[in-house]
C-alpha positions, 0 to 999 in steps of 0.5 A: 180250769180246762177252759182256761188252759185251753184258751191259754194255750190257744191264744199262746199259739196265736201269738206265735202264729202271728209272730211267724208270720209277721215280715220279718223287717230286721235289715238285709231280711228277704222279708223286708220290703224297706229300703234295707231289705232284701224283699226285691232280691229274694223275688229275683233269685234269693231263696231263704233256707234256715236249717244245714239240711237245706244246704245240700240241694244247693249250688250258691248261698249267699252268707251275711255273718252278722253272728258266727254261725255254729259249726253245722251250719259251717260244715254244710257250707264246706260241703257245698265247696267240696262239691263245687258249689259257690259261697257268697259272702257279704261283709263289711266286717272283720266279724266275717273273718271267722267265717272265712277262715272256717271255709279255708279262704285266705282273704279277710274283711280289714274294716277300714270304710272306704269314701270317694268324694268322686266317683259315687253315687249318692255322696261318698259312703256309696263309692263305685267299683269297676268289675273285671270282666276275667273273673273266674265265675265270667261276671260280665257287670262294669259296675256296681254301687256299695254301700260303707264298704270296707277294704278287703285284703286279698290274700292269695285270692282273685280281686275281681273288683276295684274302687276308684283312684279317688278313694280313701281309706284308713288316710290311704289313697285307692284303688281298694279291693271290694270283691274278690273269689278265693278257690276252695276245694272244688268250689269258689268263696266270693267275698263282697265287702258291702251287704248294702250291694243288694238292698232294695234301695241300691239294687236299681244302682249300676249294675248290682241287679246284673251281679246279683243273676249273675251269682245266683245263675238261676237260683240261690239259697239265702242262709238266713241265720247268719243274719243274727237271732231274735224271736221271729227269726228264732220261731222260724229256724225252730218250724224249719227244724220240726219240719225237717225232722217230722219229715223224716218219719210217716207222719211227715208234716202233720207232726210239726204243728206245735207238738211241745205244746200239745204234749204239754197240754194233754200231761196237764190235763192228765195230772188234773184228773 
Protein backbone atom coordinates (compact mmCIF):
# COMPACT_ATOMS: atom_id res chain seq x y z
CA UNK A 1 0.00 0.00 0.00
CA UNK A 2 2.91 2.20 0.56
CA UNK A 3 4.25 1.59 -2.84
CA UNK A 4 1.55 2.45 -4.06
CA UNK A 5 0.97 5.94 -2.66
CA UNK A 6 4.42 6.37 -3.18
CA UNK A 7 4.19 6.04 -6.92
CA UNK A 8 1.25 7.87 -6.88
CA UNK A 9 2.69 10.74 -5.27
CA UNK A 10 5.73 10.39 -7.45
CA UNK A 11 4.04 10.46 -10.66
CA UNK A 12 1.62 13.54 -9.09
CA UNK A 13 4.84 15.30 -8.93
CA UNK A 14 5.98 14.53 -12.26
CA UNK A 15 3.14 15.60 -13.71
CA UNK A 16 3.47 18.91 -12.14
CA UNK A 17 7.07 19.25 -12.85
CA UNK A 18 6.13 18.76 -16.46
CA UNK A 19 3.52 21.07 -16.50
CA UNK A 20 5.79 23.88 -14.93
CA UNK A 21 8.01 23.39 -17.08
CA UNK A 22 6.48 23.32 -20.05
CA UNK A 23 6.53 26.74 -22.24
CA UNK A 24 4.02 28.20 -21.18
CA UNK A 25 2.23 29.24 -25.36
CA UNK A 26 -1.19 31.09 -24.01
CA UNK A 27 -0.53 34.69 -26.67
CA UNK A 28 1.47 37.63 -25.26
CA UNK A 29 3.39 34.61 -22.91
CA UNK A 30 7.19 35.52 -22.52
CA UNK A 31 7.50 31.75 -23.10
CA UNK A 32 5.87 31.85 -26.37
CA UNK A 33 8.06 31.48 -29.21
CA UNK A 34 5.05 31.67 -31.98
CA UNK A 35 4.17 34.52 -33.81
CA UNK A 36 2.00 35.92 -30.76
CA UNK A 37 4.47 35.48 -27.84
CA UNK A 38 6.63 37.49 -26.38
CA UNK A 39 9.65 34.81 -26.05
CA UNK A 40 11.95 37.89 -28.33
CA UNK A 41 10.70 40.65 -25.92
CA UNK A 42 11.52 38.96 -22.86
CA UNK A 43 15.30 38.11 -24.33
CA UNK A 44 15.81 41.83 -25.11
CA UNK A 45 14.22 43.58 -21.62
CA UNK A 46 11.28 41.85 -20.29
CA UNK A 47 11.74 40.00 -16.95
CA UNK A 48 8.52 37.86 -15.97
CA UNK A 49 7.50 38.40 -12.18
CA UNK A 50 4.49 36.56 -10.54
CA UNK A 51 4.09 37.70 -7.15
CA UNK A 52 3.35 41.69 -5.61
CA UNK A 53 6.80 41.07 -4.00
CA UNK A 54 8.61 41.51 -6.96
CA UNK A 55 7.12 44.56 -7.83
CA UNK A 56 9.16 46.35 -5.29
CA UNK A 57 12.85 46.26 -6.99
CA UNK A 58 11.42 47.48 -10.13
CA UNK A 59 11.33 50.87 -12.08
CA UNK A 60 9.04 49.66 -15.16
CA UNK A 61 6.35 46.68 -15.55
CA UNK A 62 4.71 46.42 -18.55
CA UNK A 63 0.84 45.12 -17.75
CA UNK A 64 -1.78 43.28 -19.91
CA UNK A 65 -5.11 43.32 -18.18
CA UNK A 66 -6.38 40.41 -19.65
CA UNK A 67 -8.14 39.45 -16.28
CA UNK A 68 -8.67 42.48 -13.40
CA UNK A 69 -5.75 41.88 -11.28
CA UNK A 70 -6.60 41.39 -7.17
CA UNK A 71 -5.87 44.54 -5.16
CA UNK A 72 -2.35 43.25 -3.92
CA UNK A 73 -1.21 43.09 -7.01
CA UNK A 74 -2.73 46.76 -7.81
CA UNK A 75 -1.42 47.97 -4.65
CA UNK A 76 2.31 46.93 -5.71
CA UNK A 77 1.96 48.64 -8.83
CA UNK A 78 0.79 52.33 -7.16
CA UNK A 79 3.82 51.69 -5.19
CA UNK A 80 5.76 51.64 -8.04
CA UNK A 81 4.12 55.04 -9.22
CA UNK A 82 4.38 56.62 -5.89
CA UNK A 83 8.15 56.08 -6.08
CA UNK A 84 8.42 57.18 -9.64
CA UNK A 85 8.31 54.04 -11.38
CA UNK A 86 6.79 53.52 -14.85
CA UNK A 87 3.59 51.24 -15.68
CA UNK A 88 3.20 50.38 -18.85
CA UNK A 89 -0.20 49.28 -19.98
CA UNK A 90 -1.00 47.51 -23.00
CA UNK A 91 -4.63 47.16 -24.06
CA UNK A 92 -7.07 47.18 -26.58
CA UNK A 93 -9.79 46.50 -24.23
CA UNK A 94 -11.93 48.66 -22.04
CA UNK A 95 -11.44 45.75 -19.93
CA UNK A 96 -7.98 47.80 -18.93
CA UNK A 97 -10.13 50.43 -17.88
CA UNK A 98 -10.65 49.12 -14.46
CA UNK A 99 -7.13 49.01 -14.10
CA UNK A 100 -6.82 52.42 -14.98
CA UNK A 101 -9.02 53.83 -12.95
CA UNK A 102 -7.41 51.81 -9.95
CA UNK A 103 -3.98 53.68 -10.68
CA UNK A 104 -5.77 57.11 -10.82
CA UNK A 105 -5.00 57.59 -14.58
CA UNK A 106 -7.77 59.41 -16.41
CA UNK A 107 -7.27 57.95 -19.92
CA UNK A 108 -9.53 54.80 -20.82
CA UNK A 109 -9.43 51.97 -23.68
CA UNK A 110 -13.01 53.14 -26.06
CA UNK A 111 -12.83 49.72 -27.76
CA UNK A 112 -13.55 51.17 -31.08
CA UNK A 113 -10.86 48.89 -33.78
CA UNK A 114 -9.19 51.18 -35.76
CA UNK A 115 -8.48 50.24 -39.84
CA UNK A 116 -6.22 52.13 -42.32
CA UNK A 117 -6.60 50.93 -45.63
CA UNK A 118 -3.42 53.48 -46.36
CA UNK A 119 -0.95 53.59 -44.02
CA UNK A 120 -0.21 49.89 -42.62
CA UNK A 121 1.89 47.45 -42.83
CA UNK A 122 0.47 44.25 -43.77
CA UNK A 123 -3.55 45.35 -44.48
CA UNK A 124 -5.71 47.59 -42.50
CA UNK A 125 -5.97 45.97 -39.03
CA UNK A 126 -1.87 46.47 -38.50
CA UNK A 127 -2.54 50.62 -39.13
CA UNK A 128 0.73 52.75 -38.36
CA UNK A 129 1.38 55.74 -35.92
CA UNK A 130 3.71 58.33 -35.77
CA UNK A 131 5.22 58.95 -32.24
CA UNK A 132 6.11 62.53 -30.99
CA UNK A 133 9.52 62.88 -30.13
CA UNK A 134 8.08 65.36 -26.87
CA UNK A 135 7.09 63.06 -24.87
CA UNK A 136 7.59 63.09 -21.14
CA UNK A 137 9.72 59.71 -21.01
CA UNK A 138 12.03 61.28 -24.33
CA UNK A 139 10.70 58.35 -26.75
CA UNK A 140 12.65 59.09 -29.77
CA UNK A 141 10.98 55.82 -32.08
CA UNK A 142 8.88 57.60 -35.56
CA UNK A 143 7.04 55.01 -35.95
CA UNK A 144 5.45 51.89 -34.58
CA UNK A 145 3.14 49.18 -36.24
CA UNK A 146 -0.08 47.93 -34.20
CA UNK A 147 -1.85 45.60 -34.45
CA UNK A 148 -6.33 45.67 -33.74
CA UNK A 149 -5.72 48.75 -31.91
CA UNK A 150 -8.49 50.31 -30.65
CA UNK A 151 -9.09 54.41 -29.80
CA UNK A 152 -7.91 55.72 -26.76
CA UNK A 153 -9.72 58.53 -25.23
CA UNK A 154 -7.12 60.58 -23.53
CA UNK A 155 -8.39 62.56 -20.64
CA UNK A 156 -6.34 64.66 -18.99
CA UNK A 157 -3.10 62.60 -20.27
CA UNK A 158 -0.12 63.17 -22.73
CA UNK A 159 -1.06 61.69 -26.64
CA UNK A 160 2.30 60.73 -27.35
CA UNK A 161 1.17 58.67 -30.58
CA UNK A 162 -1.10 59.08 -33.73
CA UNK A 163 -2.72 56.99 -36.31
CA UNK A 164 -2.77 58.20 -39.74
CA UNK A 165 -5.42 60.69 -41.55
CA UNK A 166 -6.42 57.61 -43.35
CA UNK A 167 -7.87 55.78 -40.37
CA UNK A 168 -11.19 54.97 -39.45
CA UNK A 169 -13.13 54.14 -36.38
CA UNK A 170 -16.61 53.66 -35.13
CA UNK A 171 -17.63 55.50 -38.95
CA UNK A 172 -15.05 58.50 -37.92
CA UNK A 173 -12.40 59.56 -39.73
CA UNK A 174 -8.36 59.68 -38.00
CA UNK A 175 -5.98 60.65 -36.55
CA UNK A 176 -6.89 58.40 -33.34
CA UNK A 177 -4.71 58.45 -30.25
CA UNK A 178 -2.75 55.22 -29.56
CA UNK A 179 -0.49 56.02 -26.89
CA UNK A 180 -0.50 58.33 -24.37
CA UNK A 181 1.20 58.80 -20.61
CA UNK A 182 -0.78 60.06 -17.69
CA UNK A 183 1.27 61.56 -14.59
CA UNK A 184 0.55 59.54 -11.26
CA UNK A 185 2.11 60.36 -8.29
CA UNK A 186 5.60 60.70 -8.68
CA UNK A 187 5.62 58.18 -11.83
CA UNK A 188 4.14 57.99 -15.13
CA UNK A 189 1.14 55.59 -16.48
CA UNK A 190 1.67 54.66 -20.24
CA UNK A 191 -1.00 53.51 -21.82
CA UNK A 192 -0.55 51.70 -25.48
CA UNK A 193 -3.63 50.55 -27.22
CA UNK A 194 -2.55 47.38 -28.92
CA UNK A 195 -0.65 44.37 -27.02
CA UNK A 196 0.09 42.94 -30.49
CA UNK A 197 3.02 45.94 -30.66
CA UNK A 198 5.52 43.76 -29.11
CA UNK A 199 4.83 40.39 -30.37
CA UNK A 200 7.49 38.31 -32.16
CA UNK A 201 5.81 38.86 -35.19
CA UNK A 202 5.55 42.89 -35.12
CA UNK A 203 8.65 43.32 -33.30
CA UNK A 204 10.75 43.55 -36.32
CA UNK A 205 8.16 46.12 -37.78
CA UNK A 206 8.95 50.15 -37.67
CA UNK A 207 10.35 50.88 -34.72
CA UNK A 208 8.32 48.65 -32.11
CA UNK A 209 11.92 47.23 -31.22
CA UNK A 210 13.15 50.75 -30.44
CA UNK A 211 10.16 51.47 -28.13
CA UNK A 212 10.37 48.64 -26.51
CA UNK A 213 14.27 49.82 -25.07
CA UNK A 214 13.19 52.78 -24.83
CA UNK A 215 10.45 51.84 -22.14
CA UNK A 216 12.18 49.36 -20.50
CA UNK A 217 15.47 51.62 -20.25
CA UNK A 218 17.89 48.56 -19.27
CA UNK A 219 15.23 46.16 -17.89
CA UNK A 220 11.57 45.69 -17.16
CA UNK A 221 9.34 43.50 -15.15
CA UNK A 222 6.50 41.58 -17.07
CA UNK A 223 3.69 41.34 -14.53
CA UNK A 224 2.70 38.13 -15.83
CA UNK A 225 -0.77 37.25 -14.07
CA UNK A 226 -2.56 40.03 -15.83
CA UNK A 227 -2.33 37.48 -18.71
CA UNK A 228 -5.41 35.47 -16.96
CA UNK A 229 -5.29 31.97 -15.09
CA UNK A 230 -5.11 28.54 -16.24
CA UNK A 231 -2.97 25.38 -14.75
CA UNK A 232 0.53 26.31 -15.83
CA UNK A 233 0.23 29.89 -15.07
CA UNK A 234 -1.40 28.93 -11.82
CA UNK A 235 1.48 26.29 -10.89
CA UNK A 236 3.92 28.90 -11.41
CA UNK A 237 2.24 31.78 -9.59
CA UNK A 238 1.72 29.39 -6.55
CA UNK A 239 6.17 28.17 -6.90
CA UNK A 240 6.65 31.90 -7.00
CA UNK A 241 4.56 32.23 -3.67
CA UNK A 242 6.39 29.11 -1.91
CA UNK A 243 9.57 30.78 -2.68
CA UNK A 244 8.79 33.75 -1.38
CA UNK A 245 7.33 32.83 1.42
CA UNK A 246 10.24 30.02 2.18
CA UNK A 247 12.65 32.66 1.71
CA UNK A 248 11.52 34.17 4.41
CA UNK A 249 12.52 31.66 7.06
CA UNK A 250 16.49 29.68 7.60
CA UNK A 251 15.32 26.89 5.68
CA UNK A 252 15.07 29.26 2.74
CA UNK A 253 14.38 27.41 -0.74
CA UNK A 254 14.81 24.23 0.41
CA UNK A 255 11.14 24.36 1.84
CA UNK A 256 9.52 25.26 -1.16
CA UNK A 257 10.13 21.78 -2.92
CA UNK A 258 6.28 20.74 -2.68
CA UNK A 259 5.98 20.60 0.99
CA UNK A 260 1.84 20.11 0.84
CA UNK A 261 2.53 17.21 -0.55
CA UNK A 262 4.93 15.62 1.60
CA UNK A 263 2.92 16.42 4.68
CA UNK A 264 0.13 15.04 3.13
CA UNK A 265 2.06 11.82 2.52
CA UNK A 266 3.73 11.39 5.92
CA UNK A 267 -0.05 12.17 7.66
CA UNK A 268 -1.03 9.06 5.29
CA UNK A 269 1.48 6.81 6.16
CA UNK A 270 1.10 7.62 9.95
CA UNK A 271 -2.90 6.90 10.03
CA UNK A 272 -1.69 3.33 8.18
CA UNK A 273 0.34 2.42 11.03
Amino acid sequence: MRALVAAITLSILLALAVVYLYPYTAPYSPSNPNWDGYSKATSICLRPVYTPWELNSSRVVFVIPLVNLPKVYVNGLRGMLARGGVVVVLSNSPTANHLLRELGANASITGLVIKDPLFNSLNEYFPIAAVSNYSPLNITASFITLDNATVINPGNATVVALTGLSSIAGGESGPFPVMVTARVGKGYVVLISSPGVFMNSLLGYRGNMMLLRELCNGSAAYLIPSLGGGVQLTLRIYVAYLRHYASQYPANYALSAAPMVLLSLMLFLKRRR
